[in-house]
DSSP file (Angstrom, degrees, kcal/mol; ACC not computed):
  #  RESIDUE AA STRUCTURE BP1 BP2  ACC     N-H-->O    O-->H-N    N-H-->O    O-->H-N    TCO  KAPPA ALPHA  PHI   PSI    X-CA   Y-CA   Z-CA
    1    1 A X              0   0    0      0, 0.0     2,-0.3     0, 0.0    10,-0.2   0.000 360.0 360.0 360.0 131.5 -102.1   71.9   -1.4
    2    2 A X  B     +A   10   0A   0      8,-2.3     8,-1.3   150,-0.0     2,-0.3  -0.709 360.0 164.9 -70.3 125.2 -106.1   71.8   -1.1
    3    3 A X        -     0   0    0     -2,-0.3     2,-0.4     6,-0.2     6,-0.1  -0.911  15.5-173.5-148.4 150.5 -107.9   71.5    1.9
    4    4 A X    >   -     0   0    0      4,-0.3     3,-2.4    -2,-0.3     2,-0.1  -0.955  58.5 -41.4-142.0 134.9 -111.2   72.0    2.8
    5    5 A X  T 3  S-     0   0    0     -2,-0.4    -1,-0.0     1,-0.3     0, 0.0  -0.197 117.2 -36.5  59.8-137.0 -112.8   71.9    6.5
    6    6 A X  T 3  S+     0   0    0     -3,-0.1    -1,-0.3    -2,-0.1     2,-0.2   0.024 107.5 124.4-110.4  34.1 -111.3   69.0    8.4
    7    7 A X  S <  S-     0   0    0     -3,-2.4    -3,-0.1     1,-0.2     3,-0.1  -0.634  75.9 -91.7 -79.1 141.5 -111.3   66.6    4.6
    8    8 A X        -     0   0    0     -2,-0.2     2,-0.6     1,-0.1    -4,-0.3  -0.079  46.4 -99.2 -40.9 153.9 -107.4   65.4    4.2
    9    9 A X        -     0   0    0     -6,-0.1    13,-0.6    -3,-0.1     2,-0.6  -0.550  33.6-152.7 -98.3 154.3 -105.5   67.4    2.4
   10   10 A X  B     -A    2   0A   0     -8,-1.3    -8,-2.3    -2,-0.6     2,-0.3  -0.676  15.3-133.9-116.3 143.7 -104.5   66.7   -1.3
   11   11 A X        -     0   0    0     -2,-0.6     4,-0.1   -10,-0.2     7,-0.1  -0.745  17.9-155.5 -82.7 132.8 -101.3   67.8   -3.4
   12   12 A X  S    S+     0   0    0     -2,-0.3    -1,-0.2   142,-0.1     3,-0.1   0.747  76.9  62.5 -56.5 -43.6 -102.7   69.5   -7.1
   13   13 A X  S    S-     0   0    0     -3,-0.2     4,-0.1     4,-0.1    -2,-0.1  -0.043 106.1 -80.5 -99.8-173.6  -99.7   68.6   -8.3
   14   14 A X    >   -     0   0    0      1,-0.1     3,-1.2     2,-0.1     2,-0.5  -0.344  69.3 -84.7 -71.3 165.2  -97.3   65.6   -9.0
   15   15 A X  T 3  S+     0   0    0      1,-0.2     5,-0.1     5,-0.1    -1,-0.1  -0.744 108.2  36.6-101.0 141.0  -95.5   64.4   -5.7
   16   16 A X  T 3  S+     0   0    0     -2,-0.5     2,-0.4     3,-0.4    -1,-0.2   0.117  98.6  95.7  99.1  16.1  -92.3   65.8   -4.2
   17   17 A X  S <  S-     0   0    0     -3,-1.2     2,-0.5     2,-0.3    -4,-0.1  -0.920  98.2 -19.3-134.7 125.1  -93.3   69.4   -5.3
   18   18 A X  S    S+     0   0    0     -2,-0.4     2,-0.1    -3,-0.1    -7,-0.0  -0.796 128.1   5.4  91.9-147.3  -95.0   71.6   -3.1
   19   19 A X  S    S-     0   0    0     -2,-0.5    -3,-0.4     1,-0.1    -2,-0.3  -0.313  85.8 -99.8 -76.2 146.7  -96.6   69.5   -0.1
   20   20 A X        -     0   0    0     -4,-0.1     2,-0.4    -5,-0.1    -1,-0.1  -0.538  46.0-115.5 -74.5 129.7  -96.1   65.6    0.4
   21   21 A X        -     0   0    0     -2,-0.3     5,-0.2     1,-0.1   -11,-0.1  -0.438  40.7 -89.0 -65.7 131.9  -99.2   63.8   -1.0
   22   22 A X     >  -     0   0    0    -13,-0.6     4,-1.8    -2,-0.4    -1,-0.1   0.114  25.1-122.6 -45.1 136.5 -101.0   62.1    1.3
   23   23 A X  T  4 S+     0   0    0      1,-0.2     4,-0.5     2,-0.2    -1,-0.2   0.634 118.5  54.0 -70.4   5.4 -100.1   58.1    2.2
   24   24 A X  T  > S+     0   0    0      2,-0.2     4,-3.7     3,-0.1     5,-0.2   0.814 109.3  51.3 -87.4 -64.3 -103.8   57.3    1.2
   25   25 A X  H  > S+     0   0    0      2,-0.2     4,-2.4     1,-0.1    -2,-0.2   0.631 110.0  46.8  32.0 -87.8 -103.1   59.0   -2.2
   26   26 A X  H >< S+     0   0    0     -4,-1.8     3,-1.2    -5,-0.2     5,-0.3   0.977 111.7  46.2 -70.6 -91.0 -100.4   57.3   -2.9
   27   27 A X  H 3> S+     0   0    0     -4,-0.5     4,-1.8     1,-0.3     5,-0.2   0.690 108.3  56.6 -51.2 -47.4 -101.7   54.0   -2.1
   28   28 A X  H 3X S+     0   0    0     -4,-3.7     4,-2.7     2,-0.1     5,-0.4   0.953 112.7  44.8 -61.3 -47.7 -104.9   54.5   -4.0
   29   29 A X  H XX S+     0   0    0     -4,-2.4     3,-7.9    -3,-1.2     4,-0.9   0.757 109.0  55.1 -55.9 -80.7 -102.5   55.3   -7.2
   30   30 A X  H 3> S+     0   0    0     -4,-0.2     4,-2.3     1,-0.2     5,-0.4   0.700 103.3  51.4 -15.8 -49.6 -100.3   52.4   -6.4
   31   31 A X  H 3X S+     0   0    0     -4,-1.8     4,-1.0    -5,-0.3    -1,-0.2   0.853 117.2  50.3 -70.4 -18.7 -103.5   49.9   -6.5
   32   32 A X  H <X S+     0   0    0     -3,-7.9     4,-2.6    -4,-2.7     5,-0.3   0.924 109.8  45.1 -78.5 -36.5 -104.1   51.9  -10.3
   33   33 A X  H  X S+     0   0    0     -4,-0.9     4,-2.1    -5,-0.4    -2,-0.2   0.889 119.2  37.6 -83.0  -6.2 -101.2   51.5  -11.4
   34   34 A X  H  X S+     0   0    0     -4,-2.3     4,-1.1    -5,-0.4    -1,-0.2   0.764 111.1  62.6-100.0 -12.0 -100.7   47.8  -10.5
   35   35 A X  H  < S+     0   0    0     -4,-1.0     4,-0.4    -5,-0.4    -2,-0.2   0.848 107.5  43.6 -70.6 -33.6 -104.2   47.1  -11.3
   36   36 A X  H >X S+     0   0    0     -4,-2.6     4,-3.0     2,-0.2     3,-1.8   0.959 109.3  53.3 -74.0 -56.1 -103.5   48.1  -14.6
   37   37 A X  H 3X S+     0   0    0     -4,-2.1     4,-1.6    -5,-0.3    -2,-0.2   0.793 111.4  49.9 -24.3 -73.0 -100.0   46.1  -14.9
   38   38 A X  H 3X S+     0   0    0     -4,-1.1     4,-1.0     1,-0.3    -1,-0.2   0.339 113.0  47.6-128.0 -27.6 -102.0   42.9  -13.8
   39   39 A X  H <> S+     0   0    0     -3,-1.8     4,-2.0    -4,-0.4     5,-0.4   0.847 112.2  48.3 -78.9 -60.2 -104.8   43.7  -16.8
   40   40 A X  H  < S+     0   0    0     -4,-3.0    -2,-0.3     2,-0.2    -3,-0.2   0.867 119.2  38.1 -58.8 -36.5 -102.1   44.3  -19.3
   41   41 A X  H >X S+     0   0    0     -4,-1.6     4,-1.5    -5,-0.4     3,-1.1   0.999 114.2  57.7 -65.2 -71.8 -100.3   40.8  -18.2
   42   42 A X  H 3X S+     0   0    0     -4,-1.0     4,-0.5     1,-0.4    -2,-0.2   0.504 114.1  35.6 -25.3 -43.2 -103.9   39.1  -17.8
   43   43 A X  H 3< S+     0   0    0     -4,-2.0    -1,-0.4     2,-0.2    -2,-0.2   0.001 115.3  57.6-122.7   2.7 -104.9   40.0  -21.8
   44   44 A X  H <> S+     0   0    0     -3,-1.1     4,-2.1    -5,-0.4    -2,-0.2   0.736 107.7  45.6-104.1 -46.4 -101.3   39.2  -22.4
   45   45 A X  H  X S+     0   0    0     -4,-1.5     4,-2.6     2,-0.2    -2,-0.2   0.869 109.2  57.7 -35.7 -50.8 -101.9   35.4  -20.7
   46   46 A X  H  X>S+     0   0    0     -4,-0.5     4,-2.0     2,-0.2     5,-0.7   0.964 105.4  49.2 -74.1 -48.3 -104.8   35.1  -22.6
   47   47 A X  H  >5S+     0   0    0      1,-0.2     4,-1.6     2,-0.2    -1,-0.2   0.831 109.0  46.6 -20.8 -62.4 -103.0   35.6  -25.5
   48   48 A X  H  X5S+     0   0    0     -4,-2.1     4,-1.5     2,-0.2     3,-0.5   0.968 112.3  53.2 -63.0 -59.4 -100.5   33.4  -25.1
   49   49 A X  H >X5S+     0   0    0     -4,-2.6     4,-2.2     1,-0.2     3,-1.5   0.885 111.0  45.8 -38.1 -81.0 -103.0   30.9  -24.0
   50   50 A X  H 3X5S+     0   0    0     -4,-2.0     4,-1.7     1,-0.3    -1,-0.2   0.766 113.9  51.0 -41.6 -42.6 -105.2   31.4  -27.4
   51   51 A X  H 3<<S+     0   0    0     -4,-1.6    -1,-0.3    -5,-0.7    -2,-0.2   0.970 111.0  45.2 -61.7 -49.1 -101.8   31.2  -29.4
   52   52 A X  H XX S+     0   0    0     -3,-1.5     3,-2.8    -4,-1.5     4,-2.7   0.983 117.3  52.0 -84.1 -70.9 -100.6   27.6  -27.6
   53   53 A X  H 3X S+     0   0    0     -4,-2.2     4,-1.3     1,-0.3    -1,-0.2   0.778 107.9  46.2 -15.1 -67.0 -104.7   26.6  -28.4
   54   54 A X  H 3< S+     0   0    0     -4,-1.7    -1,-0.3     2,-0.3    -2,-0.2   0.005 111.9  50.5 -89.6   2.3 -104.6   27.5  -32.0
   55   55 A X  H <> S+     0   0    0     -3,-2.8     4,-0.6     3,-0.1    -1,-0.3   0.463 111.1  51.1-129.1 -48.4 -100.9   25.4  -32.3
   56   56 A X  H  < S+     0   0    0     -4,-2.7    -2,-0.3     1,-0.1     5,-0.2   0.986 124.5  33.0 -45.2 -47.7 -102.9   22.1  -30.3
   57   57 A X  T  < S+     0   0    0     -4,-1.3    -3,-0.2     1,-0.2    -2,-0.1   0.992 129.8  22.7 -98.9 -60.6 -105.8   22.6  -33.2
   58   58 A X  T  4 S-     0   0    0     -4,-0.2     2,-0.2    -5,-0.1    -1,-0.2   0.884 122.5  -6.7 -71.1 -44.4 -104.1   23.9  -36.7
   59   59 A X  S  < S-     0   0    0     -4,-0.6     3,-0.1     1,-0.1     2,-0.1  -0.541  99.7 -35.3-132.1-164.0 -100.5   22.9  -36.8
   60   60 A X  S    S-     0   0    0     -2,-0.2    -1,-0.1     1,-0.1    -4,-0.1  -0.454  79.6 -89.7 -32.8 109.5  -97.3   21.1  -34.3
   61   61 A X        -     0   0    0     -5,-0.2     2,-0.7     1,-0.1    -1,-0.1  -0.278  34.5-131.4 -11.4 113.7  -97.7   22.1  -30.7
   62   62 A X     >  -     0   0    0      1,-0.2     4,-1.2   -10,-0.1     3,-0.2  -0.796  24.5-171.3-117.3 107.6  -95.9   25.0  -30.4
   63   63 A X  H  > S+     0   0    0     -2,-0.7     4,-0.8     1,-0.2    -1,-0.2   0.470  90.1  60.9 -78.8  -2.2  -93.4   24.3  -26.8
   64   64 A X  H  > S+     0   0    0      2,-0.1     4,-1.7     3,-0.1     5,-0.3   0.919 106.8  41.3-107.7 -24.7  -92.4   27.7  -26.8
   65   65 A X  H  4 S+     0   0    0     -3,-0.2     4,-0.5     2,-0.2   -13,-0.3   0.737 120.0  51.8 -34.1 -33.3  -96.2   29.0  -26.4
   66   66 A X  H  X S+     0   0    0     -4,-1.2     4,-2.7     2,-0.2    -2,-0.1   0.998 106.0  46.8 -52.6 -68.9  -96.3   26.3  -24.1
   67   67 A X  H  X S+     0   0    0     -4,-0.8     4,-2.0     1,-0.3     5,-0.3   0.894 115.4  46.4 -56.8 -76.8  -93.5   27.2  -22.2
   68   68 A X  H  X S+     0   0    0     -4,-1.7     4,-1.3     2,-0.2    -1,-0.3   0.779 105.5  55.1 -70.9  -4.5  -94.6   31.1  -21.8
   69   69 A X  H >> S+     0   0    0     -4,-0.5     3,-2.5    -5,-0.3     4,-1.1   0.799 109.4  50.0 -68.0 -70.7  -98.1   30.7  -20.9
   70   70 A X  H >X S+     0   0    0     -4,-2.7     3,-1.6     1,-0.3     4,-0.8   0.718 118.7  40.1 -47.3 -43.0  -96.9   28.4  -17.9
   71   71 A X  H 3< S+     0   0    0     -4,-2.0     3,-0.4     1,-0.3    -1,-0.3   0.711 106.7  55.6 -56.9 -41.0  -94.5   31.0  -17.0
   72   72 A X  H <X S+     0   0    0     -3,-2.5     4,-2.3    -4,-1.3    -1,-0.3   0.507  97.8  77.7 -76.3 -14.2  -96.6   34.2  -17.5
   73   73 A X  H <X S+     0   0    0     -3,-1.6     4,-1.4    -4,-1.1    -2,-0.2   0.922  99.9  38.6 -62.7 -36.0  -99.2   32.1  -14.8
   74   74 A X  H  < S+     0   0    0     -4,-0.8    -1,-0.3    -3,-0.4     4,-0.2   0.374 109.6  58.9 -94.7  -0.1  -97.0   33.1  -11.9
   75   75 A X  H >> S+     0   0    0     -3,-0.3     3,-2.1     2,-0.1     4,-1.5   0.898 110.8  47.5 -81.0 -22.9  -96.4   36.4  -13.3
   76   76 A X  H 3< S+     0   0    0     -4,-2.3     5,-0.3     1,-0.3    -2,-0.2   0.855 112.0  47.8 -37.2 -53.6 -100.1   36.7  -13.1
   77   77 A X  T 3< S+     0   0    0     -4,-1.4    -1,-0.3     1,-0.2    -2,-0.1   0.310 112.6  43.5-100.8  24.7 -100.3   35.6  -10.1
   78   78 A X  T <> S+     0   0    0     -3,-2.1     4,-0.7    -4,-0.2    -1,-0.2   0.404 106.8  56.2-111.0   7.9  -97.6   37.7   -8.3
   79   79 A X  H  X S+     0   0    0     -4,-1.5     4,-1.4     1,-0.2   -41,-0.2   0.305 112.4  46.5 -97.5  16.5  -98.2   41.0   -9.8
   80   80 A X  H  > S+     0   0    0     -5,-0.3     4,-0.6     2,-0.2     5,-0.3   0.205 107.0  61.2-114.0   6.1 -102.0   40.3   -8.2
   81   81 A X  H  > S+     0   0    0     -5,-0.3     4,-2.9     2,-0.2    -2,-0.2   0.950 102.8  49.3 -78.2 -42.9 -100.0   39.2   -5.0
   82   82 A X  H  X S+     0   0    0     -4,-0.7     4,-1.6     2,-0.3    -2,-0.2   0.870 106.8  56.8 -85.9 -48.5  -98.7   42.7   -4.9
   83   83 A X  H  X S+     0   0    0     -4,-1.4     4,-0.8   -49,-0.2     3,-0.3   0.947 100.2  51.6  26.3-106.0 -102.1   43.7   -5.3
   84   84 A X  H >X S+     0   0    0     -4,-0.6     4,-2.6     1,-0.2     3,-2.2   0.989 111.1  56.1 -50.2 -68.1 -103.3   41.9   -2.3
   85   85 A X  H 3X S+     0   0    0     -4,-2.9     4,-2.7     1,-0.3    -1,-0.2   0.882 113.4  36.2 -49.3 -46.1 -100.3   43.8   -0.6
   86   86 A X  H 3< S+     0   0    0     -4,-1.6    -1,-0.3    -3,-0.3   -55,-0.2   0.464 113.8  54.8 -64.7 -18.2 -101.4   47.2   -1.6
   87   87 A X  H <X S+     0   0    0     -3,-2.2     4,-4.4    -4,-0.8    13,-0.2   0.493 107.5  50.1 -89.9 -41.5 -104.7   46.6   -1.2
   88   88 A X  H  X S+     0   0    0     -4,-2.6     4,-1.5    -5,-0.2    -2,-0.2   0.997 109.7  51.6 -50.1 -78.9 -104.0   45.4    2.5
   89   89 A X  H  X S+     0   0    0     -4,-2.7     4,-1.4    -5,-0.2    -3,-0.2   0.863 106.1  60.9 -36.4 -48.2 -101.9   48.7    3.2
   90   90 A X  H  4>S+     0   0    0      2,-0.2     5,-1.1    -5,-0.2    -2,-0.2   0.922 111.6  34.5 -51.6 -57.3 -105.2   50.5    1.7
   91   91 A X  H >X5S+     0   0    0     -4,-4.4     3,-2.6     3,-0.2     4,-2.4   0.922 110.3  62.3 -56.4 -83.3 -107.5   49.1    4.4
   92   92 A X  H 3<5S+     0   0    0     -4,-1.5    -2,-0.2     1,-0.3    -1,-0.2   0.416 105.4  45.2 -36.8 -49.5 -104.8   49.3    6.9
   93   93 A X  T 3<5S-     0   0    0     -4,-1.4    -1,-0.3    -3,-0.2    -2,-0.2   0.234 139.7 -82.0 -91.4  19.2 -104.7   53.6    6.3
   94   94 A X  T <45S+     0   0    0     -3,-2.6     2,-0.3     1,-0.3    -3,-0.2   0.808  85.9 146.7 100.5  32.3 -108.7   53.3    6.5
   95   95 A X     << -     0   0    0     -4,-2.4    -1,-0.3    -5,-1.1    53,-0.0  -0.859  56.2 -81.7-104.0 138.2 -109.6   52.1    2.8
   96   96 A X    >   -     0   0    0     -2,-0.3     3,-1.0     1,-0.2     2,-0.4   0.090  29.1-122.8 -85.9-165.6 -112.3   50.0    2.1
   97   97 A X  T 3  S+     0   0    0      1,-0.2    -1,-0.2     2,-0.1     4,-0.1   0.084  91.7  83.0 -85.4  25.7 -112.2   45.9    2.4
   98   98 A X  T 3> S+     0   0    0     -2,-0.4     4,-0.6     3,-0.1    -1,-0.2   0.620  91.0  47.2-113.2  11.8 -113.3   45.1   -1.5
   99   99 A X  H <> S+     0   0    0     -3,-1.0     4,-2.7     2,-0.2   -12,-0.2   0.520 113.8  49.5 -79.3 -15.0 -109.8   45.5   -3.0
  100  100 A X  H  > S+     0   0    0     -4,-0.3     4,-1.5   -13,-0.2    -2,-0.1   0.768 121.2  31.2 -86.5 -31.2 -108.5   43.5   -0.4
  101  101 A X  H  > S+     0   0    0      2,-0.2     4,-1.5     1,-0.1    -2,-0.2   0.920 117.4  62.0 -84.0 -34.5 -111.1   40.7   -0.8
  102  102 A X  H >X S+     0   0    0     -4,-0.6     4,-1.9     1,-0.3     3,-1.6   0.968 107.6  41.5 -80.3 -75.9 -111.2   41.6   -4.4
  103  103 A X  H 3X S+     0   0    0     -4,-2.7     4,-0.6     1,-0.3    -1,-0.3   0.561 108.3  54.6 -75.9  -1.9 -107.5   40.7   -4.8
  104  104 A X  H 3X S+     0   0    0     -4,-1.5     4,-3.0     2,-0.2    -1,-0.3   0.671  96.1  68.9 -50.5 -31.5 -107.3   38.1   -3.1
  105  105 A X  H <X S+     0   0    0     -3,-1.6     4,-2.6    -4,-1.5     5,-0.3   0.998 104.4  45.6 -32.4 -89.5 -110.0   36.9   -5.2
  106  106 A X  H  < S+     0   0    0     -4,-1.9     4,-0.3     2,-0.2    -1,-0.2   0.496 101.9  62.3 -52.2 -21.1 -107.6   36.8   -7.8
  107  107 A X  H >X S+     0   0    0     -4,-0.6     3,-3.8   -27,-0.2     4,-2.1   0.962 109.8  42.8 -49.5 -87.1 -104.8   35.1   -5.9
  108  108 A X  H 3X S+     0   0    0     -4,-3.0     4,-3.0     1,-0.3     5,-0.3   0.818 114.0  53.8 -44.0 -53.0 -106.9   32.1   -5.4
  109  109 A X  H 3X S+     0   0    0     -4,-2.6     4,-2.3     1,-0.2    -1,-0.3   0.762 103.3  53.3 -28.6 -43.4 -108.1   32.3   -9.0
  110  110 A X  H <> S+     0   0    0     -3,-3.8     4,-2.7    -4,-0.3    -1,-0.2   0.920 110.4  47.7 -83.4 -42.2 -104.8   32.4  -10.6
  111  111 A X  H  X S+     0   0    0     -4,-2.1     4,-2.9     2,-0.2    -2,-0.2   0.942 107.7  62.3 -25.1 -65.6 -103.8   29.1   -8.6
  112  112 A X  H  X S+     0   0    0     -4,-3.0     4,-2.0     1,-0.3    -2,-0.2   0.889 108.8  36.6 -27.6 -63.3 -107.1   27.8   -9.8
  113  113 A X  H  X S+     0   0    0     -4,-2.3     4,-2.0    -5,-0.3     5,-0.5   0.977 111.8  57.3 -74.4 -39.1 -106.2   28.0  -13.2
  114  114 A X  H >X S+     0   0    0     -4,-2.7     4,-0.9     1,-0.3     3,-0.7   0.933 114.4  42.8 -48.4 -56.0 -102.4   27.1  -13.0
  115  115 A X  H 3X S+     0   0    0     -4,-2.9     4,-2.1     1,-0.2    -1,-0.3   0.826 113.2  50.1 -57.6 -28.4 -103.5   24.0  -11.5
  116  116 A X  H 3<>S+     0   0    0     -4,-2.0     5,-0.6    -3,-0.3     9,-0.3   0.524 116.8  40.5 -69.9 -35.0 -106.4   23.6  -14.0
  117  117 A X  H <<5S+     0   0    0     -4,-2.0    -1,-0.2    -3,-0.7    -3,-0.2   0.372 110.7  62.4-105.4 -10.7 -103.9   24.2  -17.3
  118  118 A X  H  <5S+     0   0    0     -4,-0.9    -2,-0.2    -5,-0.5    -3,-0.1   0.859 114.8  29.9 -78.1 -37.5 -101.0   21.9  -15.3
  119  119 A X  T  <5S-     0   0    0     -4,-2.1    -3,-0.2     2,-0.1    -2,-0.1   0.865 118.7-122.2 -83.8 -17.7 -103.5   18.3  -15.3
  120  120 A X  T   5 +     0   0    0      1,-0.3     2,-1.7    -5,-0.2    -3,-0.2   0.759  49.5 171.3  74.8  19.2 -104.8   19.8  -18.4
  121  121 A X     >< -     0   0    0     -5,-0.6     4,-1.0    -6,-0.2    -1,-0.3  -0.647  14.4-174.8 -80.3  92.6 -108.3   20.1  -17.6
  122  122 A X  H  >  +     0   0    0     -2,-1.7     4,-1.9     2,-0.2    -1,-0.2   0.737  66.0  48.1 -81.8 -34.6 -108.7   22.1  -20.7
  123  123 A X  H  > S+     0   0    0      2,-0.2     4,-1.8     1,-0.2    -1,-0.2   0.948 116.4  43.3 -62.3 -53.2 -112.7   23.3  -20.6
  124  124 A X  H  >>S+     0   0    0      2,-0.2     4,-2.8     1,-0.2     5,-0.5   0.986 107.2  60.5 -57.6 -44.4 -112.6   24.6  -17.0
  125  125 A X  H >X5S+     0   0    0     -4,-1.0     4,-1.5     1,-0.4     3,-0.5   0.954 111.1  47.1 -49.7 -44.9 -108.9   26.3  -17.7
  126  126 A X  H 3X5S+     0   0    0     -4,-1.9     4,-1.3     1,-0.3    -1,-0.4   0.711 111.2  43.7-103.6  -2.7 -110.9   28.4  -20.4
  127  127 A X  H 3<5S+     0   0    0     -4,-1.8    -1,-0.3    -3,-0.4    -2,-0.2   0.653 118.4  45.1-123.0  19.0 -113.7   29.4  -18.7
  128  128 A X  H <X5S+     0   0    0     -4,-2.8     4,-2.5    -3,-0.5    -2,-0.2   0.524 109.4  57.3 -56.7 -37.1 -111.9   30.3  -15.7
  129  129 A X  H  X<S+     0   0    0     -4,-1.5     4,-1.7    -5,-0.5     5,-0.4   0.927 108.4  39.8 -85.1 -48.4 -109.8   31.7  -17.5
  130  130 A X  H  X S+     0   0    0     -4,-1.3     4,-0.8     1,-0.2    -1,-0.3   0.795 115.1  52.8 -76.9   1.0 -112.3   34.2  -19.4
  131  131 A X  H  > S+     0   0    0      2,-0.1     4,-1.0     3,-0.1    -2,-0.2   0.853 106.4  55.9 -88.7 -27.9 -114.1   34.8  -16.0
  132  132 A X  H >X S+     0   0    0     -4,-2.5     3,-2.2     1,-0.2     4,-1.1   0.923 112.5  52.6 -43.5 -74.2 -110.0   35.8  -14.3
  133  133 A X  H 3X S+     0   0    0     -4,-1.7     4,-3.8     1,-0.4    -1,-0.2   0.588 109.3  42.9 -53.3 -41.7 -110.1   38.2  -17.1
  134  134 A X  H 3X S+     0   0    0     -4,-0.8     4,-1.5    -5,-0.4    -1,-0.4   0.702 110.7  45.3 -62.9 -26.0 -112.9   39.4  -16.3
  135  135 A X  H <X S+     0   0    0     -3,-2.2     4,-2.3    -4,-1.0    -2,-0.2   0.849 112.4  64.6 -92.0 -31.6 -112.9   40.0  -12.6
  136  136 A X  H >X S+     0   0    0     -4,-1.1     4,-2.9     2,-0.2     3,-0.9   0.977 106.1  44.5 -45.1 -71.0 -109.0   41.5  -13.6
  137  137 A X  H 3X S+     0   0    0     -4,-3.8     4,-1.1     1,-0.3    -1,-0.2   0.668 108.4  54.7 -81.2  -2.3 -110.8   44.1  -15.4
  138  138 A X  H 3X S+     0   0    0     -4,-1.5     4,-1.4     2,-0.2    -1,-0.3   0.716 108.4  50.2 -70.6 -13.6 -113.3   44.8  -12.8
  139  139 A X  H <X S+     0   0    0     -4,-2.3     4,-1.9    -3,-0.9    -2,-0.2   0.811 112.6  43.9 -81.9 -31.2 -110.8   45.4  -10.4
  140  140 A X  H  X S+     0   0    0     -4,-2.9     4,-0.6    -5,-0.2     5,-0.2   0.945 113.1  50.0 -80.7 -18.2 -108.9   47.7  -12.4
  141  141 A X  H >X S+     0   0    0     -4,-1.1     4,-2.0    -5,-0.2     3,-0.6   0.887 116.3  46.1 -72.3 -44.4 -112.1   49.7  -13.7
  142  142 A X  H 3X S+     0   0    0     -4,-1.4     4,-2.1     1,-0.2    -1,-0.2   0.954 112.1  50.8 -78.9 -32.4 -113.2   50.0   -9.9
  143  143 A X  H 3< S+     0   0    0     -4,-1.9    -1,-0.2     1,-0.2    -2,-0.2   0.611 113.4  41.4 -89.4  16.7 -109.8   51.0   -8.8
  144  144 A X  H << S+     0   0    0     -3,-0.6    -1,-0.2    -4,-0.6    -2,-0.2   0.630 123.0  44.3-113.9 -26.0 -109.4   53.9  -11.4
  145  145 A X  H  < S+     0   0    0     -4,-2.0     2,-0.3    -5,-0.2    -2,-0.2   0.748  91.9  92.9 -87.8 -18.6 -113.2   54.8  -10.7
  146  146 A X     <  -     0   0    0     -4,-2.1     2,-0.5     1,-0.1    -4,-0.0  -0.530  59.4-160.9 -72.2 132.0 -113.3   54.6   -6.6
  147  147 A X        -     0   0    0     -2,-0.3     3,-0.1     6,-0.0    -1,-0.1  -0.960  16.0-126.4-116.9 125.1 -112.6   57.9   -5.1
  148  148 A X        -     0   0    0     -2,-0.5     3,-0.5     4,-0.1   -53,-0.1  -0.114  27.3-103.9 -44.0 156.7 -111.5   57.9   -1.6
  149  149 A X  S    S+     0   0    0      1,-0.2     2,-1.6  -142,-0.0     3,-0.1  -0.239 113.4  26.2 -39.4 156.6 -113.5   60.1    1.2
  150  150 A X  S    S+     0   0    0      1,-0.1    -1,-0.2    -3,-0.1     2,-0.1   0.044 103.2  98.8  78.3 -41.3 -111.3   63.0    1.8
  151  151 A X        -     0   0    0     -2,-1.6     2,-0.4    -3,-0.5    -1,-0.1  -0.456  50.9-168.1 -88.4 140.0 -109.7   62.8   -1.5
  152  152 A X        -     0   0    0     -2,-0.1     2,-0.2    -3,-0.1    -4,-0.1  -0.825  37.8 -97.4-115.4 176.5 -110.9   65.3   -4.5
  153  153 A X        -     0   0    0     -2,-0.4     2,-0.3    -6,-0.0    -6,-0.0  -0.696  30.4-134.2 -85.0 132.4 -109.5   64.4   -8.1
  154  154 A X              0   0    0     -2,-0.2  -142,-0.1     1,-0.1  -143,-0.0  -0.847 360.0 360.0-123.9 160.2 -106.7   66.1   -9.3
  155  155 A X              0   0    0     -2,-0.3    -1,-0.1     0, 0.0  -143,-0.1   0.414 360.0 360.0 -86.2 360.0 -106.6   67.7  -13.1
């Protein structure tokens, strides 16, 4: 374990060996690793979306593209729910308020569009849809780049 002056202290090593890592830590990894989950689904949405498009334009509707894009909208929008939760806990241990705002952000967003690809208001759906992506990957890109106070980076 590291410490220097009255900064938390931080485990070098993986956790449960040596000293317990510290609950901020932890809770800044959690928001990486589910910020990334929530990118990998997001570009996984779009996909599907872009597949179910390209079956409207070229050939027969395709109802099983159909079927998982609507379905993969709510996973979208509960792994950024979980997020929001993680993000919540973050402020709570003294983290700041733009992950919090951030994923919420994206809660509301993902609605947005669900409702927006359920009437079939197809123009808005897609350029919501590429702006979701977008704000998805600023939230994982800021949460892999923020480093807490207190915390140093470990190798």
């Amino acid at each position: 374990m590291v410490t220097s002056g009255d900064a938390m202290p931080v485990s070098c090593g993986p956790p449960g060996r040596g000293s317990p890592e510290p609950r901020l830590a932890l809770v800044v990894r959690q928001l990486r690793i589910w910020s990334t989950v929530l990118l990998g689904v997001a570009i996984g949405q779009a996909g599907f979306g872009s597949g179910f498009g390209a079956s409207l334009i070229a050939r027969d509707k395709s109802d099983l593209l159909e079927t998982v894009h609507r379905a993969n909208a709510w996973v979208v929008i509960v792994i950024a729910s979980v997020c929001f939760a993680i993000a919540a806990r973050y402020r709570l241990q003294g983290g700041p308020a733009w992950p919090l705002v951030f994923a919420a952000c994206l809660i509301g967003g993902g609605i947005l569009q669900a409702a927006l690809g359920t009437f079939r208001v197809v123009g808005p759906h897609l350029f919501v849809g590429v702006l979701y992506l977008c704000a998805v990957t600023t939230l994982c890109s800021y949460a892999w780049r923020h480093q807490p106070s207190g915390l140093r980076a470990t190798p």
